[in-house]
C-alpha positions in Angstrom: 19.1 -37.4 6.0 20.2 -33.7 7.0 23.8 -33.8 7.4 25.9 -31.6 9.4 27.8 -29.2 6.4 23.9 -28.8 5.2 22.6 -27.7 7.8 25.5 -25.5 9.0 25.6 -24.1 5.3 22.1 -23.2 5.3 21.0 -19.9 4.3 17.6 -19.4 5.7 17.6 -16.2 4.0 17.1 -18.3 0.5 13.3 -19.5 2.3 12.6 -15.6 3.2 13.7 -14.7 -0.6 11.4 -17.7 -1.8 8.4 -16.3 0.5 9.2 -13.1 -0.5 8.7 -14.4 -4.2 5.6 -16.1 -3.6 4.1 -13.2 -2.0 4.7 -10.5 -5.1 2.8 -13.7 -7.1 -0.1 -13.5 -4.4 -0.3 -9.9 -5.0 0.1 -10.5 -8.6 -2.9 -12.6 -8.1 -4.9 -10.4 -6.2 -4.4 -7.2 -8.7 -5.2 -9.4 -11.4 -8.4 -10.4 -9.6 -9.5 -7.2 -9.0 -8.7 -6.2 -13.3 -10.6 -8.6 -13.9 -13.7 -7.5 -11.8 -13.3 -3.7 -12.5 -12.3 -3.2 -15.8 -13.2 -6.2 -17.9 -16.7 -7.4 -16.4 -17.4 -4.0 -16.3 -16.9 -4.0 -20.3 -18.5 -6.6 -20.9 -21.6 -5.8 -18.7 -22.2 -2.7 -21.2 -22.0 -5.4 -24.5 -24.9 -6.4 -26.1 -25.1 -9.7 -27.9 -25.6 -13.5 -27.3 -22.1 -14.1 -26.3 -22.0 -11.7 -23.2 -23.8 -14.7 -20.4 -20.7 -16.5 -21.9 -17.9 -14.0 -21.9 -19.2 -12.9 -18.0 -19.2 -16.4 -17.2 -15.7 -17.2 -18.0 -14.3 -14.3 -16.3 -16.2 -14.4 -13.1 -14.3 -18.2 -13.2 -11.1 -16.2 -14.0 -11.6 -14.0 -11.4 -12.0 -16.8 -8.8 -9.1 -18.4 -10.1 -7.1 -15.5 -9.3 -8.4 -15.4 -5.7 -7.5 -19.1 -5.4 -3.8 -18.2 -6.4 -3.8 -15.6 -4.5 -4.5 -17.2 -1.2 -2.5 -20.7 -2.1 0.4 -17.7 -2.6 -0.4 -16.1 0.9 -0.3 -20.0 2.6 3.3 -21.0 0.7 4.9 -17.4 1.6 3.7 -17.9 5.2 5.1 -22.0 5.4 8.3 -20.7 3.8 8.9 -17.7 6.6 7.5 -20.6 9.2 10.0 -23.0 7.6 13.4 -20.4 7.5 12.2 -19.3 11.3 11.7 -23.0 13.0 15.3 -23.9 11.2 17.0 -21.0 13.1 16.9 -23.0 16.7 18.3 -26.2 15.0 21.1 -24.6 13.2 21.9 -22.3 16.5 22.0 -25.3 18.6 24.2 -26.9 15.8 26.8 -24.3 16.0 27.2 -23.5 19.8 28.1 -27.8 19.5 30.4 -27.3 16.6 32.1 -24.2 18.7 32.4 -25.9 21.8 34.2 -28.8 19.7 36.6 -26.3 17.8 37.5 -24.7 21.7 38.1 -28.2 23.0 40.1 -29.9 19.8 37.3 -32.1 18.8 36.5 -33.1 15.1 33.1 -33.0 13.9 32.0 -35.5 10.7 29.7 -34.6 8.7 27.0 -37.6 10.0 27.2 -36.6 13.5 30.4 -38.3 15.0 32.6 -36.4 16.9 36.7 -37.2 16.7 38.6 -37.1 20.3 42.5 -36.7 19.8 44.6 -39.0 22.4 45.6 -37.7 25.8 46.9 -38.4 29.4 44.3 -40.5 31.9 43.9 -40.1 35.2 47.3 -42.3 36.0 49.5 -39.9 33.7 49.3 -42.3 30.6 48.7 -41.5 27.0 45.2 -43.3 26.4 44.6 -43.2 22.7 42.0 -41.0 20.4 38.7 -42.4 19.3 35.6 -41.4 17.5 32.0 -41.6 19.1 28.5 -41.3 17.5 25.8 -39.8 20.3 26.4 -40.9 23.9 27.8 -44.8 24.5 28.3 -44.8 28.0 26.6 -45.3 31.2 26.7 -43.1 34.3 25.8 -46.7 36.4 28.2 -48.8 34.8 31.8 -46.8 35.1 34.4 -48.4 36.9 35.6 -46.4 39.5 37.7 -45.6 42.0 36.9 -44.1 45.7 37.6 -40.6 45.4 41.1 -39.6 47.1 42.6 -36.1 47.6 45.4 -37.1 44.9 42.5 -38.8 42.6 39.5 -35.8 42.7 38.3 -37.2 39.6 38.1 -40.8 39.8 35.0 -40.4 40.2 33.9 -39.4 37.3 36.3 -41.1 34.6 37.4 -44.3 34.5 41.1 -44.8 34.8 42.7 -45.4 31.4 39.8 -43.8 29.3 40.2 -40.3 27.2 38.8 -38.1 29.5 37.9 -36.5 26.5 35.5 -39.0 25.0 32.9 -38.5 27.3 32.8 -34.5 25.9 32.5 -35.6 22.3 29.9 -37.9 23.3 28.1 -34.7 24.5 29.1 -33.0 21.7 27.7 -35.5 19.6 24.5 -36.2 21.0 23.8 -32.4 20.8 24.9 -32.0 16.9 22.7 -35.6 16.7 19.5 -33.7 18.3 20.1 -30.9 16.3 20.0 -33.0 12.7 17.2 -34.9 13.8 15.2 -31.2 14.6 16.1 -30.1 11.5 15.4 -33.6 9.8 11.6 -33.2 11.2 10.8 -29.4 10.7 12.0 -30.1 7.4 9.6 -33.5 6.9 6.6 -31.4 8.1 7.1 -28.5 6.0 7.6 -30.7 3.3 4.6 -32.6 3.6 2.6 -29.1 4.2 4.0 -27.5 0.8 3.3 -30.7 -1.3 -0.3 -30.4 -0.5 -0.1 -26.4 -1.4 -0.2 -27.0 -5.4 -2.9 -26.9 -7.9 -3.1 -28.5 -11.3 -2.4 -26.8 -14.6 -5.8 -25.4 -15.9 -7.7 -26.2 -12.7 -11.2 -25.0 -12.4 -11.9 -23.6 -8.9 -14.9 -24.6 -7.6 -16.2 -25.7 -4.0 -13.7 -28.6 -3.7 -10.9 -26.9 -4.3 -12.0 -24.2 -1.6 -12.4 -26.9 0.7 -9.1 -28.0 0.2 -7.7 -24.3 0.8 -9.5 -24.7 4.1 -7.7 -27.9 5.3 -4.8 -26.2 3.6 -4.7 -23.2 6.0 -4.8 -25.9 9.1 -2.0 -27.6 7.6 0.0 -24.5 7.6 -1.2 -23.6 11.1 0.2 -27.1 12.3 3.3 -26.4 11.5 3.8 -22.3 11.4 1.5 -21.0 13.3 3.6 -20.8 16.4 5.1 -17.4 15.7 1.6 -16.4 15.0 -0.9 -17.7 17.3 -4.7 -16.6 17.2 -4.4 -15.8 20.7 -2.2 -13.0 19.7 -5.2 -11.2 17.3 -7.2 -8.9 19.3 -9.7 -9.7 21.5 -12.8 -7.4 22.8 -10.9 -4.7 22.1 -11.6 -1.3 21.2 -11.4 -0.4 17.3 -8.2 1.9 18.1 -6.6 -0.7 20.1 -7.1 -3.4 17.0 -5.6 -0.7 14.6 -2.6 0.1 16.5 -1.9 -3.9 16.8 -2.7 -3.9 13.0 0.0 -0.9 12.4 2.6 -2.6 14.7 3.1 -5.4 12.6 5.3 -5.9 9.9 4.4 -6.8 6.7 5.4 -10.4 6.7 3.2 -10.7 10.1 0.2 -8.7 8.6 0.6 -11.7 5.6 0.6 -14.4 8.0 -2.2 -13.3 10.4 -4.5 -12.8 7.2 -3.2 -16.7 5.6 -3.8 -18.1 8.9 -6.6 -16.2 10.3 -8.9 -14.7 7.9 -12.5 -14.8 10.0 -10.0 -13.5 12.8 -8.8 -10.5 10.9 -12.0 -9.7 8.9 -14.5 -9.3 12.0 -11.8 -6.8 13.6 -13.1 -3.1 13.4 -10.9 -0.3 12.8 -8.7 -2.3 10.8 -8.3 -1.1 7.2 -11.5 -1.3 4.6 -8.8 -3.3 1.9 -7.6 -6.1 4.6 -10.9 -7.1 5.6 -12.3 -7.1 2.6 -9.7 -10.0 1.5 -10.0 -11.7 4.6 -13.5 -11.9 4.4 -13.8 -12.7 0.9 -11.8 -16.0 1.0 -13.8 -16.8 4.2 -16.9 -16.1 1.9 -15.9 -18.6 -0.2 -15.0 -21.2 2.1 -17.9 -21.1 3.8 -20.1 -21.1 0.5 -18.2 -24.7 0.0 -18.5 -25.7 3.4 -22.1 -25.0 3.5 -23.0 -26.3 0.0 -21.4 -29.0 0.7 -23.8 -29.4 4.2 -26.7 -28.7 2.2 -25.9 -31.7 -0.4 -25.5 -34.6 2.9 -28.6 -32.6 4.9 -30.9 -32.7 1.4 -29.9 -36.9 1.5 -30.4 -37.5 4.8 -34.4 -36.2 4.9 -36.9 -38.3 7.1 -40.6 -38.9 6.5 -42.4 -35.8 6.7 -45.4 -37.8 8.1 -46.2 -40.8 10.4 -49.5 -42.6 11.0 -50.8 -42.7 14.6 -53.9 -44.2 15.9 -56.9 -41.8 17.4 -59.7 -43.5 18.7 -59.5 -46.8 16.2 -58.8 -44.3 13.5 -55.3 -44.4 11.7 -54.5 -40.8 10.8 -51.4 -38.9 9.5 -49.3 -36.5 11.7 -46.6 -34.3 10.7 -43.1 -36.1 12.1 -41.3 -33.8 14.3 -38.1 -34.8 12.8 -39.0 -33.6 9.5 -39.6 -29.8 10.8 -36.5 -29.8 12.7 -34.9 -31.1 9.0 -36.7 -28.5 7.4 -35.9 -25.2 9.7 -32.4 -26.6 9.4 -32.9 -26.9 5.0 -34.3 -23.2 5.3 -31.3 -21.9 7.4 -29.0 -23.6 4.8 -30.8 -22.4 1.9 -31.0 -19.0 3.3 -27.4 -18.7 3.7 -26.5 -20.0 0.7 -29.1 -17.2 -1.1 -27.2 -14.4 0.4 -23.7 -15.5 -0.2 -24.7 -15.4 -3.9 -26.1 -12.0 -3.2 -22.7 -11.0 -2.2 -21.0 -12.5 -4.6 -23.4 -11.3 -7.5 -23.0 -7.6 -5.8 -19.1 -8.2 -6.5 -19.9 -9.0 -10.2 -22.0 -5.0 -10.6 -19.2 -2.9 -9.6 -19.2 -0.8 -12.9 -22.8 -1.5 -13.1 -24.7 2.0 -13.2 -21.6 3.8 -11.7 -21.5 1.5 -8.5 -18.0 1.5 -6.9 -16.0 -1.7 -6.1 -17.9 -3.6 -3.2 -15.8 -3.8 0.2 -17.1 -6.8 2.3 -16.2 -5.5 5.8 -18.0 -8.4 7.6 -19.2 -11.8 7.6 -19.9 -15.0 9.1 -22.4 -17.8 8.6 -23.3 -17.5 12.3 -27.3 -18.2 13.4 -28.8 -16.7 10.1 -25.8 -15.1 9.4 -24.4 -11.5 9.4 -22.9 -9.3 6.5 -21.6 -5.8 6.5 -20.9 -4.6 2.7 -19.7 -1.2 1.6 -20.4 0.4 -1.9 -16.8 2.6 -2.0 -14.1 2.5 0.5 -15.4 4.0 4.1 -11.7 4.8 4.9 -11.1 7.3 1.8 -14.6 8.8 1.7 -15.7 12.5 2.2 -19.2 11.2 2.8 -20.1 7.9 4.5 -23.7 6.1 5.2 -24.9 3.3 7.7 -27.8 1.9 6.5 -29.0 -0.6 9.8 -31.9 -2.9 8.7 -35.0 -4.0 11.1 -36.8 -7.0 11.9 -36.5 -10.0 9.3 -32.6 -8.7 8.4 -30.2 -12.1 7.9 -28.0 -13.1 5.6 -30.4 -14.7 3.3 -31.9 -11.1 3.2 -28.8 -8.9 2.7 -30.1 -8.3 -1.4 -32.9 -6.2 0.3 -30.2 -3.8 2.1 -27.7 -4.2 -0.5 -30.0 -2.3 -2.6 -31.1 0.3 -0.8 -28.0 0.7 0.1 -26.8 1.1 -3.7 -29.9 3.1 -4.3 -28.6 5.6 -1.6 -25.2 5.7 -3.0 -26.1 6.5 -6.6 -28.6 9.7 -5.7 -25.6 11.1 -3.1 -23.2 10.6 -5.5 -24.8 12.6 -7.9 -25.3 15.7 -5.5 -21.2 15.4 -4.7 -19.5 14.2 -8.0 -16.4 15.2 -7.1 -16.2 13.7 -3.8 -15.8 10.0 -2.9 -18.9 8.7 -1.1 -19.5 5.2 0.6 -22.9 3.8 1.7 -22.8 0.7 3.8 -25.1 -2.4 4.4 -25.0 -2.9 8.0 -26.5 -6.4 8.7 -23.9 -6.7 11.6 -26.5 -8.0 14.9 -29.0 -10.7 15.1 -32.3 -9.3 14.5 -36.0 -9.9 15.4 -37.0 -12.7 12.6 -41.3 -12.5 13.5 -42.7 -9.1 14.0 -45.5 -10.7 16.2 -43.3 -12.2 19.4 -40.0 -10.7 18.7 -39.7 -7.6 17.1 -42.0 -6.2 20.3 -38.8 -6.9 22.3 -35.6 -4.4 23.2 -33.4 -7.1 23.5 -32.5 -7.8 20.3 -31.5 -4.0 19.9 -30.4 -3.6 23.4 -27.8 -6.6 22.3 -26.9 -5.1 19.1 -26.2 -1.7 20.1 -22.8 -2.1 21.5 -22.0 -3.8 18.0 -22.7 -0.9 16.0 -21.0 1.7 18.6 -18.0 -0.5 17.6 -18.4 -0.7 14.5 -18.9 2.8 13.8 -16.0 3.5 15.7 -14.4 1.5 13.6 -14.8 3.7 10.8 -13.6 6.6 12.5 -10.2 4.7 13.5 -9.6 3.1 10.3 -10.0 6.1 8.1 -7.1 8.2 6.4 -8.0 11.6 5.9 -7.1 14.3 8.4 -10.4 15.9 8.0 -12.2 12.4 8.7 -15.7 11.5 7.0 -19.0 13.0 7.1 -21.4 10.1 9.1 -25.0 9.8 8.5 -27.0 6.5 10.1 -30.0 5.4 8.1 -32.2 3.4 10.1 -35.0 1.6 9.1 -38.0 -0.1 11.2 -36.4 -2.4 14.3 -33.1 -0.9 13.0 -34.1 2.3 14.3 -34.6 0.8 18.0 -30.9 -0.4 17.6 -29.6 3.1 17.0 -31.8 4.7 19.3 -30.3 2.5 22.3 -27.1 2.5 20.9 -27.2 6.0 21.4 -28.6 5.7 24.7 -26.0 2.8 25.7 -22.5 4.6 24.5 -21.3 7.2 22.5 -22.8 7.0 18.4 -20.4 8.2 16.6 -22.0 9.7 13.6 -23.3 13.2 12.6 -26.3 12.8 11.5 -29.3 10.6 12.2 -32.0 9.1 9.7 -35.3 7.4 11.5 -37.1 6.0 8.4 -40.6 4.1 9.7 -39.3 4.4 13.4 -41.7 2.3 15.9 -39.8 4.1 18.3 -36.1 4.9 19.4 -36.0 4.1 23.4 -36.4 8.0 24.0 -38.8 10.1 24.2 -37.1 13.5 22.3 -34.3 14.2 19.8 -32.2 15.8 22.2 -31.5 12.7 24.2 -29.6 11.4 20.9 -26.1 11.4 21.4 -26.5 13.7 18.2 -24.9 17.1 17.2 -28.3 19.2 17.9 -30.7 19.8 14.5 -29.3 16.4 13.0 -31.8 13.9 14.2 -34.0 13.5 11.0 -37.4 11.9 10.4 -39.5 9.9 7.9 -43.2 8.3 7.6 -45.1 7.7 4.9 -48.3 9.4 5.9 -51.1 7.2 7.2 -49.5 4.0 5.2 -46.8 3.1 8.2 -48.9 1.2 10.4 -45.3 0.3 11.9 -44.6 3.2 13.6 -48.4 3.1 15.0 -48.1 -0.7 16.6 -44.6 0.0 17.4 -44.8 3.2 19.4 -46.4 0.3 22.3 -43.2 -1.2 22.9 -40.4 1.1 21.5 -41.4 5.0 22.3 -39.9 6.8 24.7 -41.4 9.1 26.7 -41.0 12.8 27.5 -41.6 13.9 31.5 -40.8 17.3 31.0 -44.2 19.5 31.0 -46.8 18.9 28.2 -44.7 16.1 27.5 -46.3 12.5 26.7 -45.4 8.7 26.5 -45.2 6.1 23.7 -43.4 8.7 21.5 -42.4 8.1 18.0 -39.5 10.3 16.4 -42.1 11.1 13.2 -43.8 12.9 16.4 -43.7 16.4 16.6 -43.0 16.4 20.0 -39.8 14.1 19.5 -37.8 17.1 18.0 -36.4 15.4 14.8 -36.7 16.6 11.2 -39.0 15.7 9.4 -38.2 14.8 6.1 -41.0 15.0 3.4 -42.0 11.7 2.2 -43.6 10.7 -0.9 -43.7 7.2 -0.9 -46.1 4.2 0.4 -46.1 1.6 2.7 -43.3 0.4 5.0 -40.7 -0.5 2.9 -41.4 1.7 0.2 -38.6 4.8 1.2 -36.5 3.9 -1.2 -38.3 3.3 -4.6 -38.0 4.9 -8.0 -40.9 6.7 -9.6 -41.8 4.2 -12.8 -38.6 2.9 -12.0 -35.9 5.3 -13.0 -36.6 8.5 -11.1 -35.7 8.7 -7.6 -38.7 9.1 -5.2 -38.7 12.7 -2.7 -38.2 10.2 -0.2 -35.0 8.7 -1.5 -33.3 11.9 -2.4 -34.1 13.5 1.1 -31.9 10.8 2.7 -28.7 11.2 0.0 -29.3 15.2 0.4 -28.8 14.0 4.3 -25.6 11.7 3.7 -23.8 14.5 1.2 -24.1 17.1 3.7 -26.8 19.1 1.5 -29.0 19.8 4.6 -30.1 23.6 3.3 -31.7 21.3 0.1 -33.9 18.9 2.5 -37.6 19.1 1.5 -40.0 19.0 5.0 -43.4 17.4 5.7 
């Protein structure tokens, strides 16, 4: 029961001062969590010895208990602002009653009934005082009078009542509604927070991320008013989303990223930091949700044959129901492979040098999409888009990831003393079968726009004057994607890399949107058969005179670079020699991405 003096007494403030509390244990939580996973598995990774699986174990759990806490933290600091906020209204409409009681000589009791002194009726007689709890009377059943010049009123009051009561039973009613507001806003918050607990010496695991899901709804229900998904950017451009992002206060910024991780994560030109702890909570939400879907799918399997009868003969056929079952285990399985992917790449920064990961994208859409930075894009001097071709999906991202690493390492080394960042763009839907789909444009005709965005993203989000040195690395199909994205918008980069290029849309390096002299090539010679079978359905063509069709940008005529290669086969760009000395291929690409063009070896 919320009584009058309480809620009139209340100091909202106390709630903001709690959130505010909460929130310096989030953050607590999150630098801990990031301690953890830069300095002490990075310690421990160097040990030797039986006990290092052990020690690595118990702090990767420490390290996800901290990102629990962290985002329990973020969902009690945003229910206490929701809870101080949605009391305001209650305690506002409580006062203008109590005010309009004071003005009018009214006494207000703590439990909602409202004190009327005595005074004259209609007649002229003294009609006593009363008290009154909410409203008592009816507008159909008063007594009264025909109205007369010398009685105005009569037909309103009835003679020999208070004129008075019936305005503290206004008054009441309103104090009434006012307690019962603040009696339900109070109910709902406090079932909300109740739920927002965890035991002493929990172990986080899938269940409890779960729960954090159905937490974060919980917390919508009854705060997300003042912060409505609506209110997140939409289709917008990357500089649009960042000025949003820097118009918000902090306690909005906290509430958007509680509420709305997936929202806030998949915005581009937002900052590196934020959507890399959006998206990591989403990453393990969904790697509960979908382990959890892979447990019921695995129990719920059919026959994989049936027996059918051809011509008198009983033979067995492959049940239609089991394949659609099994694409659906594969799609499962596959995202559940690269969410540990991820996660493991979190667990290497230290590892050989490698920066702290940022997780820039993801979702668990189709085959799922990943975007994964080695450094932080929005303080780097030097910065690298590595777009993967056909058979790229979440299941696959380990592939990019370390090619991705691979590229970082050597460029690092040519620029020690600046800050470089080489990302794992896995950002479209790609071709999955390089017979019937990877022939197609629309797959990078679709995608394009997606990288232009994202790339512009980069540019918005980062915070040095002189901005960052670009490079794209493209590699297969993912060279079709940058070559119409180019040809679609504006590519915001300043350099290109074509690594086994079937083709780029166009038929010469000046139709890029490229600074001229920065389109480079590669192709291992006479092992690509790629660029060969590609060329059909992805060169471009030259009409200019001694031109030619079906062009490939390892073609002469195409204008580009080209970068001396040393490597075989398609996928082969980015190996070690024996496994520990970078191959001529490799390096040319980081000479590329640190700005070292006058170093770049030719075919």
């Amino acid at each position: 029961m919320v009584t009058v003096g309480q809620l009139r007494d209340l100091k909202r403030s106390q709630y903001e001062e709690a959130a505010d509390g909460w929130k310096k244990v989030s953050d607590q939580a999150k630098a801990d969590m990031d301690w953890v996973d830069q300095q002490m598995l990075a310690e421990i990774r160097a040990q030797e010895g039986n006990t290092k699986d052990a020690a690595f174990k118990a702090l990767e759990r420490l390290s996800r208990n901290y990102q629990y806490i962290q985002v329990e933290c973020g969902l009690i600091q945003t229910a206490l602002n929701g809870l101080a906020d949605d009391l305001g209204e209650p305690q506002r409409k409580l006062k203008r009653a109590l005010d309009d009681a004071e003005a009018n000589g009214l006494t207000v009791g703590d439990d909602g009934s409202v004190t009327y002194p005595a005074a004259k009726g209609l007649d002229g007689k003294e009609v006593p005082g009363g008290t009154v709890r909410g409203r008592v009377h009816d507008l159909f059943e008063e007594r009264t009078r025909p109205v007369t010049p010398a009685m105005p009123n009569a037909g309103r009051f009835e003679i020999g009542v208070n004129p008075k009561k019936r305005l503290a039973e206004d008054i009441s009613a309103a104090v009434l509604g006012a307690l019962d507001d603040a009696r339900r806003i109070d109910e709902q918050y406090v079932g909300t927070l109740s739920k927002l607990t965890a035991e002493r010496g929990l172990r986080v695991g899938n269940a409890q991320w779960s729960d954090a899901r159905s937490d974060r709804k919980a917390v919508h229900k009854v705060a997300g008013d003042d912060h409505e998904k609506g209110d997140i950017p939409q289709g917008k451009s990357p500089e649009e989303n960042a000025k949003w992002w820097k118009g918000l206060t902090d306690e909005e910024r906290d509430a958007y990223v509680s509420l709305y991780p997936a929202s806030v994560g998949a915005l581009d030109g937002l900052p590196a930091e934020v959507r890399d702890g959006a998206n990591r909570v989403v990453l393990q939400e969904e790697q509960a949700r979908t382990a959890d879907a892979l447990a019921k799918h695995l129990a719920r399997e059919p026959e994989r044959y049936r027996s059918v009868s051809v011509k008198g003969e009983t033979v067995r056929v492959e049940n239609s129901a089991w394949r659609e079952w099994e694409e659906e285990r594969k799609r499962l399985g596959e995202l559940d492979k690269g969410m540990k992917a991820i996660e493991n790449r979190f667990d290497q920064t230290g590892k050989n040098g490698l920066p702290e990961a940022y997780l820039l994208g993801f979702d668990t859409k189709n085959l799922g999409h990943a975007v994964i930075a080695n450094g932080n894009p929005d303080t780097a001097d030097h910065t690298a888009v590595f777009v993967p071709g056909t058979g790229a999906r979440l299941g696959d991202i380990q592939s990019g990831m370390d090619r991705s690493s691979g590229l970082w390492v050597e460029s690092f080394k040519l620029t020690p003393e600046e800050e470089v960042s080489t990302i794992a763009w896995y950002g479209y839907d790609a071709p999955q079968n390089v017979i019937t789909e990877s022939p197609l444009s629309r797959y990078a005709d679709d995608a394009a726009p997606k990288l232009n965005q994202f790339m512009n993203g980069l540019d918005a989000s980062h915070v040095r004057d002189s901005g960052s040195h670009t490079t794209v690395v493209s590699h297969s199909y993912g060279t079709t994607v940058v070559g119409s994205a180019a040809r679609q918008g504006e590519l915001n980069t300043d350099d290109v890399i074509f690594v086994g290029s079937p083709g780029v849309q166009v038929g010469k390096a000046s139709e890029m949107d490229v600074p001229e002299g920065h389109v480079w090539s590669q192709r291992a010679d006479g092992d690509d058969m790629v660029v060969e079978i590609g060329r059909w359905g992805h060169g471009g063509h030259d009409l200019s005179f001694g031109g030619g069709a079906f062009i490939a940008p390892s073609d002469e005529l195409f204008g580009a670079n080209r970068m001396a290669t040393d490597t075989k086969g398609h996928g082969g760009y980015w190996d070690y020699d024996d496994g520990t000395r970078p191959s001529e291929s490799l390096l040319n690409q980081a000479r590329v991405i640190s700005g070292k063009h006058g170093e770049v070896t030719y075919d």
